[in-house]
C-alpha positions in Angstrom: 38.3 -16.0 -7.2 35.6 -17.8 -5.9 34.7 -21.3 -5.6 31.5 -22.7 -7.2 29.0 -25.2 -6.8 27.5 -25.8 -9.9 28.5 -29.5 -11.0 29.3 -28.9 -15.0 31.4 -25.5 -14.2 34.8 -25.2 -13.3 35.3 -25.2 -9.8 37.5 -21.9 -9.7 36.6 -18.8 -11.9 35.4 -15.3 -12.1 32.7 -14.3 -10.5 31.4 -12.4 -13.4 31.4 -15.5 -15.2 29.5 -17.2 -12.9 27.2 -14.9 -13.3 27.3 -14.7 -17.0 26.7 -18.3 -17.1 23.5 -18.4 -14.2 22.1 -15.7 -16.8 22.5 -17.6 -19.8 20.7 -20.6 -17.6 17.9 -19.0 -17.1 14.6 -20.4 -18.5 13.3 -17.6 -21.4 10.9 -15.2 -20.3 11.7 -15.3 -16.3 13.8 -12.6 -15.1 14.5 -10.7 -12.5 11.5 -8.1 -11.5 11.2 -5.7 -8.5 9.9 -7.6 -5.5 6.3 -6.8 -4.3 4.3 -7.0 -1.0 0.7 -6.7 -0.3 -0.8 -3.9 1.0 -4.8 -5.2 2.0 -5.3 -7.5 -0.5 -3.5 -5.6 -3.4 -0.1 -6.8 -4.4 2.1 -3.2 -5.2 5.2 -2.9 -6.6 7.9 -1.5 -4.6 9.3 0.6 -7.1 6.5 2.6 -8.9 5.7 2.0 -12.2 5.4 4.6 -15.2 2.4 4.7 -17.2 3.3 3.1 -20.7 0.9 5.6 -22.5 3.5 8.3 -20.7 5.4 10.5 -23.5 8.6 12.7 -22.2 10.0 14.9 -23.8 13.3 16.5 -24.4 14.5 19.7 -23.3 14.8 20.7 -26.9 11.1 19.4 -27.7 10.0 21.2 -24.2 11.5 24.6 -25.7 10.1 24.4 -29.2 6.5 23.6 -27.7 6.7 26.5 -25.5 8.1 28.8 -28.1 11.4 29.7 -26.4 15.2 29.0 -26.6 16.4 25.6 -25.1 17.5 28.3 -22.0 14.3 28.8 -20.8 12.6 25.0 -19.8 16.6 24.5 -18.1 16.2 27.2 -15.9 12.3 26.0 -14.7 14.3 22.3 -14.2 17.2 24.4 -12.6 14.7 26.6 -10.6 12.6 23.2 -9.3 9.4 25.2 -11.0 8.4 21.8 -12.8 8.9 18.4 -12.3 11.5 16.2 -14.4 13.0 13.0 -15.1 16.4 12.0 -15.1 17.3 9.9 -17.6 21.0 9.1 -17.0 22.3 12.1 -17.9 19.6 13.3 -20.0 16.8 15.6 -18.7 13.4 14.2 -19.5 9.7 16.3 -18.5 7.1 14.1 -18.9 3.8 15.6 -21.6 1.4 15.7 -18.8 3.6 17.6 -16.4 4.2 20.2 -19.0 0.4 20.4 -19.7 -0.1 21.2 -15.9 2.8 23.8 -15.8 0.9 25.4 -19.3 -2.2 25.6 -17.3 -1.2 26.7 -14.0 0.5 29.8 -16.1 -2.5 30.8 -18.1 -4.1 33.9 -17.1 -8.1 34.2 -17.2 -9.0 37.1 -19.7 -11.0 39.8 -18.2 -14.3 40.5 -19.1 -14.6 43.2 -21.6 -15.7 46.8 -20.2 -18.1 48.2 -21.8 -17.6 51.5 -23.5 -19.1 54.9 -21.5 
């Protein structure tokens, strides 16, 4: 138990429900963001943000885009061969990251040899 100071609240009572309570007081729309500093001029968050326009993906959307068994984009995420988001305990691999692993797998045709 711990003792508060707001005037209208009970002076003895969970701090859970204090904090329930300051939550509820709040005025609409203010909450509580990351912090930021400023860096020459520019103001930066200290967590970094996520592009909105951002789409990830499953591990069962990864695999049917690829053309494989759900096995196959676990063992890259396993392996550390491609980058990936945890979700709480879902797996998430952003569309842009599986773009760059696609490309950096393609192999370049060859030129066609001519016939002798």
């Amino acid at each position: 138990m711990i003792t508060n100071t707001c005037p209208d609240l009970p002076k003895r009572t969970d701090h859970w429900i204090l904090r329930i309570l300051r939550i509820l007081r709040r005025p609409k729309g203010s909450s509580r963001a990351p912090t930021k500093h400023t860096v020459e001029g520019v103001t930066v968050p200290e967590q970094p943000t996520i592009p909105p326009t951002e789409r990830y993906l499953s591990v069962k959307e990864v695999a049917a885009i690829l053309g494989t068994t759900e096995r196959f984009p676990r063992r890259l995420i396993e392996e550390r061969r491609i980058e990936f988001v945890h979700v709480g305990k879902h797996v998430r691999i952003a569309w842009s990251v599986l773009n760059a692993y696609i490309t950096s797998q393609t192999v370049p045709a060859r030129p066609a040899r001519r016939a002798a």
